[in-house]
C-alpha positions in Angstrom: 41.5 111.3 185.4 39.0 110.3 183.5 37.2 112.3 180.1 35.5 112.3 177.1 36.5 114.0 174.1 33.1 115.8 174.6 34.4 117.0 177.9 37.9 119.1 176.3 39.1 121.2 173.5 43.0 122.4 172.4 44.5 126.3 172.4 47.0 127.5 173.1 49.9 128.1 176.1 51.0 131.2 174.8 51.5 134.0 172.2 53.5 132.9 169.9 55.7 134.9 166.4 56.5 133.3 163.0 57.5 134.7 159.8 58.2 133.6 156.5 59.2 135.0 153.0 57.7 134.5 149.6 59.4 136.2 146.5 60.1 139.1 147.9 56.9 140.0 150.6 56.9 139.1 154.3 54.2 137.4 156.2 54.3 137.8 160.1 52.1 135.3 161.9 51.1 136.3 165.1 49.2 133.2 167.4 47.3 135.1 170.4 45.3 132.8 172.8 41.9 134.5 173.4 38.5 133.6 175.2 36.3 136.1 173.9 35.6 138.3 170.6 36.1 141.5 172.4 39.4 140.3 173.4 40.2 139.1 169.9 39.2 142.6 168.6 41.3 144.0 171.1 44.6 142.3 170.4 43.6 142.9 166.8 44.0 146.7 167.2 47.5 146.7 169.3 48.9 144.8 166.3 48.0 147.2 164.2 49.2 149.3 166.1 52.2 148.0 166.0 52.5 146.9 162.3 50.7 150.4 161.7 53.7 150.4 158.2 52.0 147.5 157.5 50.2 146.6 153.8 47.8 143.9 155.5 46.8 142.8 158.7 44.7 139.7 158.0 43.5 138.0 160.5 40.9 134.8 162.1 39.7 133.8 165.2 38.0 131.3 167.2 36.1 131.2 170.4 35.2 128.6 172.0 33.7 124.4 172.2 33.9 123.4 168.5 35.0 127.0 167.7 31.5 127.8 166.7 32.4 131.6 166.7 34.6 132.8 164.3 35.6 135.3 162.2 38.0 136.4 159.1 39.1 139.6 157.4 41.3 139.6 153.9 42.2 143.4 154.9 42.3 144.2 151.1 43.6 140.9 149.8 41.6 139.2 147.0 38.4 138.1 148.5 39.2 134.5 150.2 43.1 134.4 149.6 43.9 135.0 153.3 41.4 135.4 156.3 39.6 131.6 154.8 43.1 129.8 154.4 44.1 131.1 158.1 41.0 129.3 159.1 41.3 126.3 157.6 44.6 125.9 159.2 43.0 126.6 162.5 40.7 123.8 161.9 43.2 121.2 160.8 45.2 121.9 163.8 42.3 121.7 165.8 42.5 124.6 168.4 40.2 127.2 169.5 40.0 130.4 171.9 42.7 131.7 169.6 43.5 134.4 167.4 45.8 134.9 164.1 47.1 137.7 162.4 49.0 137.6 159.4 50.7 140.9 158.9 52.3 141.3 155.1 54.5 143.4 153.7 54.1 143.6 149.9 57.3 142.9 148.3 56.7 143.9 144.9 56.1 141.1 143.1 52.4 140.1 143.1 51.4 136.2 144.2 48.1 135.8 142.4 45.1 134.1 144.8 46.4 131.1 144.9 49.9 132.2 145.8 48.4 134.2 148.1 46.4 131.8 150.0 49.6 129.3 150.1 51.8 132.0 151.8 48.5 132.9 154.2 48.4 128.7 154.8 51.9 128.9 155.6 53.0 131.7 157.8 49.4 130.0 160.1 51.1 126.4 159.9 54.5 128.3 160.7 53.2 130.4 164.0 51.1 126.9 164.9 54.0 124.7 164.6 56.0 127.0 167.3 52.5 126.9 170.0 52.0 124.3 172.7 48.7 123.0 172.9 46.3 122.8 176.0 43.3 121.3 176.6 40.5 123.8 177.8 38.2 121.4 180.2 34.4 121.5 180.4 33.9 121.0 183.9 31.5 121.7 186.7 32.4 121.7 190.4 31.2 119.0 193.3 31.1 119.6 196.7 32.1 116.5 198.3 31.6 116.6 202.2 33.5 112.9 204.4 34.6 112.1 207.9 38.3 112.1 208.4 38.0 108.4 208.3 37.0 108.6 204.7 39.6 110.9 203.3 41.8 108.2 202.2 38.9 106.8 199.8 37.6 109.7 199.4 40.9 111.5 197.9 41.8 108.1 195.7 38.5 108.5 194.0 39.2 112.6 193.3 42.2 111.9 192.0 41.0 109.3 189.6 38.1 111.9 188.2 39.1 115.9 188.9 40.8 118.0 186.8 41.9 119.7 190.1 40.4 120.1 194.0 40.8 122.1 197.0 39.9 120.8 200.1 39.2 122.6 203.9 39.8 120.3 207.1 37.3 121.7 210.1 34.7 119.3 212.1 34.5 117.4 208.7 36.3 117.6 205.7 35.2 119.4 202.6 36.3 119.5 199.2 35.3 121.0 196.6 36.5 119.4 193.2 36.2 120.3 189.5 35.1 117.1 187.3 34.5 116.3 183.4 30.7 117.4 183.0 30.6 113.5 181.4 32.0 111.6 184.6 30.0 113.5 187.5 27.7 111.2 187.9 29.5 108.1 187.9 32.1 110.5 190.5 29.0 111.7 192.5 27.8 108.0 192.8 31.3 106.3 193.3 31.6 108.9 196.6 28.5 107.8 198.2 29.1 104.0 197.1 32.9 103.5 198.0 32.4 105.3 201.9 28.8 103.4 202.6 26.7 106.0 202.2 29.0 108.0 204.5 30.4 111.1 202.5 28.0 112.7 200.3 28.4 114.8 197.1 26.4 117.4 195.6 26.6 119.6 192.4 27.3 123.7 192.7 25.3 125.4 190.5 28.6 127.5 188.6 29.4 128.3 185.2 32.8 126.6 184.2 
C-alpha cells in the first residue's frame, strides 16, 4: 500500500488502565479511544461514576487529524498542574481520537504544581505505554468497474494502493476500494493505463 503521512494519524486499539503512586496519593490513568466530543464527554461521566470516592478526575482529549479539537480540565488541581501535562503527553506520543482521565486520590501529603504536573505526566506516559497504536486512514472510496480478463491486473494494482476493497462478480466485475486521499489519482490513472483503457475507475462522492 502506498501513503503519505498526510493520508494517516495514530490512536488507539483499546481502553486501556495504569496506575501509579506518589508519596502517598494514587493516580489512575484511564486511555479511552474516542471519535467525537460527545463521546469523550460521555465516557467522562461513567468514570466518574465509577471513581464517584474520588478527589479528582482530570482529564484531556483529542479528536481528530492533527488533534485540532481538544480539551482539558484540572478538576480542582492548581490551575495547569494536570489537564495541560496530560496533553502534552498526548502530543509527544502522537495519537489522537482519544481520551485520558487521571483519577487521584489525595494521599495526604501535598505535591506542590510541579509535583503535581510530574505525577499527571506520568500516570499519561504509564496508561500510553500499555496502548497499541493504530493508524486512522484518510481515505475516499473508488469504484473500479473490469472485464474478467482484467481482474488479475486489476486486483495487483488494488492491492498495491487500498487500505481494503470489496468486490461483486456479475456480467462485469466491480469493486469498490478504499484508497489514501494522496494516491487516488495516480490509482485511478494506473487502472485505466495498465488494462488499455479497458476498466475504468471513478470517485464516490462519501465522507471517510
Amino acid at each position: 500500500m502506498n501513503s503519505s503521512p498526510t493520508d494517516f494519524y495514530y490512536t488507539i486499539q483499546q481502553r486501556e488502565r495504569a496506575s501509579i503512586k506518589v508519596r502517598g496519593s494514587e493516580f489512575i490513568a484511564t486511555a479511552i479511544p474516542v471519535t467525537t466530543k460527545d463521546q469523550a464527554l460521555k465516557e467522562l461521566e461513567l468514570l466518574r461514576s465509577e471513581f464517584w470516592d474520588a478527589t479528582h478526575n482530570c482529564f484531556a482529549y483529542k479528536i481528530g487529524k492533527g488533534g485540532l479539537e481538544f480539551r482539558t480540565s484540572d478538576d480542582g488541581e492548581p490551575s495547569g498542574s494536570a489537564g495541560k501535562p496530560i496533553l502534552f503527553v498526548l502530543h509527544k506520543y502522537d495519537v489522537s481520537d482519544i481520551l485520558i482521565v487521571i483519577t487521584r486520590y489525595y494521599g495526604g501529603t501535598k505535591l506542590g504544581i510541579g509535583g503535581l504536573a510530574r505525577a499527571y505526566s506520568e500516570s499519561t506516559s504509564a496508561v500510553l505505554e500499555a496502548c497499541i497504536k493504530i493508524p486512522v486512514y484518510s481515505t475516499k472510496d473508488i469504484k473500479v468497474l473490469c472485464m474478467y480478463e482484467d481482474v488479475d491486473i486489476v486486483q495487483r494494482i488494488i492491492n498495491a494502493f487500498a487500505i481494503n476493497s470489496d468486490s461483486e462478480y456479475r456480467d462485469a466485475v466491480e469493486f469498490i476500494s478504499r484508497i489514501p486521499e494522496s494516491q487516488c489519482e495516480a490509482f485511478m490513472n494506473e487502472i485505466v493505463s495498465a488494462t488499455s483503457g479497458r476498466a475504468g475507475a471513478m470517485l464516490l462522492q462519501t465522507d471517510n
